[in-house]
N, C-alpha and C positions, 0 to 999 in steps of 0.2 A: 637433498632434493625432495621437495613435494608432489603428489598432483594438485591439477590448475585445469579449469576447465578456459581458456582462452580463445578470443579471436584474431585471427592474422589479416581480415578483411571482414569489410560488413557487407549483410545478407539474409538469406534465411537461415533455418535452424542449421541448416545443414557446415555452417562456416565456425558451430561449436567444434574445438578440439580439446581432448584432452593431451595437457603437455605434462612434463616434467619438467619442475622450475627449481633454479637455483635461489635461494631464500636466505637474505643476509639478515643480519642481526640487527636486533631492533637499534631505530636510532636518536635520538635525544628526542624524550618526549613522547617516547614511541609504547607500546609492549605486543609481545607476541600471543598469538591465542592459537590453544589445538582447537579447532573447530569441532563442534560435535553436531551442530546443524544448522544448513544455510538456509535463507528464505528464498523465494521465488516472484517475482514481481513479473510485472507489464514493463515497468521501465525499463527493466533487462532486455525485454524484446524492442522498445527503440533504440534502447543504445547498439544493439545487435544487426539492426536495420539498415542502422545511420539514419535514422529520426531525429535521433537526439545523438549531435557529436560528440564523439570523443578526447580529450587531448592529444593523444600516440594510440597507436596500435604496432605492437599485440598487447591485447588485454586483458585482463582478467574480471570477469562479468560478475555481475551480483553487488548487492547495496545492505544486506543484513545477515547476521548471523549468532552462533552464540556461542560458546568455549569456554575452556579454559584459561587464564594465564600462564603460561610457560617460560617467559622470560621479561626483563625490566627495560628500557631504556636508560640511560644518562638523564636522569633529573625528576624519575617519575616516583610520586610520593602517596600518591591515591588509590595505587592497587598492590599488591602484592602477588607473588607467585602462587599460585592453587586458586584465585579467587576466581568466580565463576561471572561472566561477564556479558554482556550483550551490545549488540552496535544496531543502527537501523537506517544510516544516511552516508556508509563510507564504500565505494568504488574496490572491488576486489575480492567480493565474497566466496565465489565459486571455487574454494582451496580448499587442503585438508589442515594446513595452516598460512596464517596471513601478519603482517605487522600493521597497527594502526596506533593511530594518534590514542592516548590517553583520555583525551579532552572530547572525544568522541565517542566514548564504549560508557558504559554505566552498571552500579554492581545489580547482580541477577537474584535477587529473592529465592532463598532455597524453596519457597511455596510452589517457582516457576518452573518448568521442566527448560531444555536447554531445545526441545524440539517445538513449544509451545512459543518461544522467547523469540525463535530462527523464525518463526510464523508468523509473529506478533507484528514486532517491531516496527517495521515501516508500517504497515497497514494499519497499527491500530494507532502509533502514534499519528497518522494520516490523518485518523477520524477523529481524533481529537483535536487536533488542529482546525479541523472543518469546524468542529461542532462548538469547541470553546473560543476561539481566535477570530477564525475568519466570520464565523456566523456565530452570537451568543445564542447557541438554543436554549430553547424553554418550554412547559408546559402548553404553551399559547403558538409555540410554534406549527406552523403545520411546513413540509419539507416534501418534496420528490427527489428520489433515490435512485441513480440509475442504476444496474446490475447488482439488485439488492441481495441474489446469491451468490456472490463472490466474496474472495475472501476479506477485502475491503468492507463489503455489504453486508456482510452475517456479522462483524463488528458493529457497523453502523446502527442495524436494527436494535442490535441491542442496548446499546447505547443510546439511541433515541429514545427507548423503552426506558432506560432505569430516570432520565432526563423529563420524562415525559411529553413527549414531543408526538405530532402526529406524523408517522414515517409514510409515504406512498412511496411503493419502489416498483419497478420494472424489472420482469424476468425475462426467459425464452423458452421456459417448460414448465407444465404444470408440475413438475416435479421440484423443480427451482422456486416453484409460487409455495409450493405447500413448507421447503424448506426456510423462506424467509419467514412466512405467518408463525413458523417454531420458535423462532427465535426474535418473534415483538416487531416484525414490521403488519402494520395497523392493516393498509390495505396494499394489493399484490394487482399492476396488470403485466399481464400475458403479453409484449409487444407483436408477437407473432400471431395472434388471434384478433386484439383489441388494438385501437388508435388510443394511442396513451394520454396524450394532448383532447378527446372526447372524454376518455375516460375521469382524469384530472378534473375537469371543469363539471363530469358530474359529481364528484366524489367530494369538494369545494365549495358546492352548490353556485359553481360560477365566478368565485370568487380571486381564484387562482391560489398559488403558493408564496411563502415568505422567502421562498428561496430553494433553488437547483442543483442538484451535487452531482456535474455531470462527467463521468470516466468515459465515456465513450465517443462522445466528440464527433466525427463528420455524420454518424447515421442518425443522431438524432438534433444535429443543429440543423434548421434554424427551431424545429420543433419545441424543444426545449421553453426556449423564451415566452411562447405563447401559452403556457402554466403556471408561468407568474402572475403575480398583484400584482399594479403599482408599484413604484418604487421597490418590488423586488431584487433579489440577486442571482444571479446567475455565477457558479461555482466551476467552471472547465478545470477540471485538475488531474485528466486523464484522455489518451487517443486510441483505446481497444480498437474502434471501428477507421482509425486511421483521423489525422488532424481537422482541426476545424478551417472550414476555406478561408480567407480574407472577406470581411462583409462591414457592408455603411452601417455606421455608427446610428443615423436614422432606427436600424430594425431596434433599436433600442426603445423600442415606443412604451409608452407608458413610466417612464422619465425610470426605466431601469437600471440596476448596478451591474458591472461582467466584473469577474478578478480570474487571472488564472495563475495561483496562490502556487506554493510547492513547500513539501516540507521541511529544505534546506530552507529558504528564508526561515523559519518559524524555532527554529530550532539551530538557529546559527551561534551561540555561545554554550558551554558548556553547563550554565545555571539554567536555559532555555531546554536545553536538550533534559536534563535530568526533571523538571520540572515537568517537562510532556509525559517520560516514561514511569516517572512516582504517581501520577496520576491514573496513567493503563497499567501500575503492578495494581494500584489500587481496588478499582473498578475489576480487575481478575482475581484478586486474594479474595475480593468480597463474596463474589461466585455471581454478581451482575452481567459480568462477561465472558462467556464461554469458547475458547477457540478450536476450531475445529477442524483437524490436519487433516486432510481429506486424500491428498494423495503424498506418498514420499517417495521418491527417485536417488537411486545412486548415484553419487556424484559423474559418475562414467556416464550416464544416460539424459545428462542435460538435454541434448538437443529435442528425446522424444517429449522430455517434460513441457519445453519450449513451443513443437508442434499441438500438442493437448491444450496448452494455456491460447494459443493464436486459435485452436478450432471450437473453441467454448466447450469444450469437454470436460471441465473440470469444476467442480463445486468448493466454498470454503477456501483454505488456504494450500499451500503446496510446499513442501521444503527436498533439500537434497542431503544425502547424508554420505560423508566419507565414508 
């Protein structure tokens, strides 16, 4: 038997439980990992919502983490037992052990710690995907960032930084403002003092943006859109603030692009996925990107980590540790 942080219904935080699960052996193609640290996402809280459906319930929540190998499946040729591992895109994290597909875990650079890697993963491979796929940045780019201090964001910045890109991000404290300008976002508004979309277009000189990287979704659409150039892009790849309404394709003015991308597409083959995560070990071995575990939770106390992430309490990244 494991612990498992599960849900038997979706809801608020309060529908985490922790169970005790019976945990069968890995199955073709599979291997087991002792978990040494999970990540903490936003997605977790729509899957937890029923934002974003499930297939079955009861579940077990979380999309990243990082371990050991502990056991092989029937046919698995690319890891061995002791190797130290990481995942960022598979359903089930919230254990103290879990089995997953081979084809979906990737090996862990001993440079990487195993709480850094739980932290990383989906978020950073996120911003690589925005930044190399969805949108090629560059030097000439100029971008708006929403919630440039999160853990997403404190990626981003710097990563727009080693890119050279011009980053404008959005906070909701000046302590959130001063924490992205640490870490290479160019310029910081305040959305809770300043109109960001005033701000933008002076920071622009009117010109708008090459493009939108928006997590937060109903409180800042339709705003958003009107920070772009021409033929810009508009980037939805997150709902903190709760989903984007249905809207006429008209508000598209200025012959706009919208995608709202995710990083299962992006990383849908196992040469895909290794290719996103050789690039964020890279970019961290180099010391271009710094991650910054900012809060860690016992695995037993998901649900408060859960409430902290929904009340914007929390800076940086978040992980939960058996």
């Amino acid at each position: 038997m494991v612990h498992a942080i599960r849900i038997h219904a979706t809801g608020g935080p309060e529908v985490l439980r922790l169970d005790d699960i019976e945990l069968a052996p890995p199955g073709p193609g599979e291997v087991r990992i002792r978990q040494r640290a999970m990540g903490l996402n936003f997605i977790d809280t729509y899957q937890r919502s029923g934002l974003y459906k499930l297939a079955a319930l009861p579940a077990v929540l979380g999309m990243e983490g990082a371990g050991d190998v502990v056991a092989l499946g029937e046919g698995v040729v690319d890891f061995s037992v002791g190797d130290r591992v990481a995942y960022g895109t598979e359903l089930g994290g919230y254990a103290e052990e879990r089995n997953v597909r081979a084809d979906r875990i990737v090996p862990l650079p001993e440079a990487v710690s195993y709480e850094t890697a739980a932290a990383m993963m989906l978020q950073g491979m996120t911003v690589r995907y925005l930044f190399r796929e969805t949108f090629d940045v560059g030097p000439q780019t100029v971008m708006l960032f929403h919630a440039a201090a999160g853990g997403v964001g404190l990626i981003a910045c710097q990563w727009a930084k080693a890119l050279g890109a011009t980053m404008i991000g959005t906070v909701g404290s000046p302590e959130k403002a001063a924490l992205a300008q640490a870490h290479g976002c160019t310029h910081v508004i305040d959305y809770r003092t300043e109109n960001f979309v005033e701000r933008v277009r002076a920071i622009t000189n009117g010109r708008g943006c090459d493009v939108v990287y928006d997590s937060i979704g109903r409180d800042t659409f339709p705003q958003s859109l009107d920070c772009l150039k021409p033929k810009g892009l508009w980037v939805s790849f997150g709902n903190a603030s709760g989903p984007v309404p249905p809207f006429d394709l008209t508000q598209l003015k200025g012959s706009l692009f919208a995608t709202r991308p995710s990083l299962m597409a992006y990383t849908a083959t196992a040469l895909q996925l290794r290719a996103n995560a050789a690039d964020l070990f890279a970019h961290v071995a180099a010391g271009r990107i710094s991650i910054r575990v900012n809060q860690t939770y016992p695995l037993a106390e998901a649900e408060r980590a859960h409430r902290d992430m929904e009340g914007r309490k929390t800076t940086g990244s978040s992980i939960l540790v058996a």
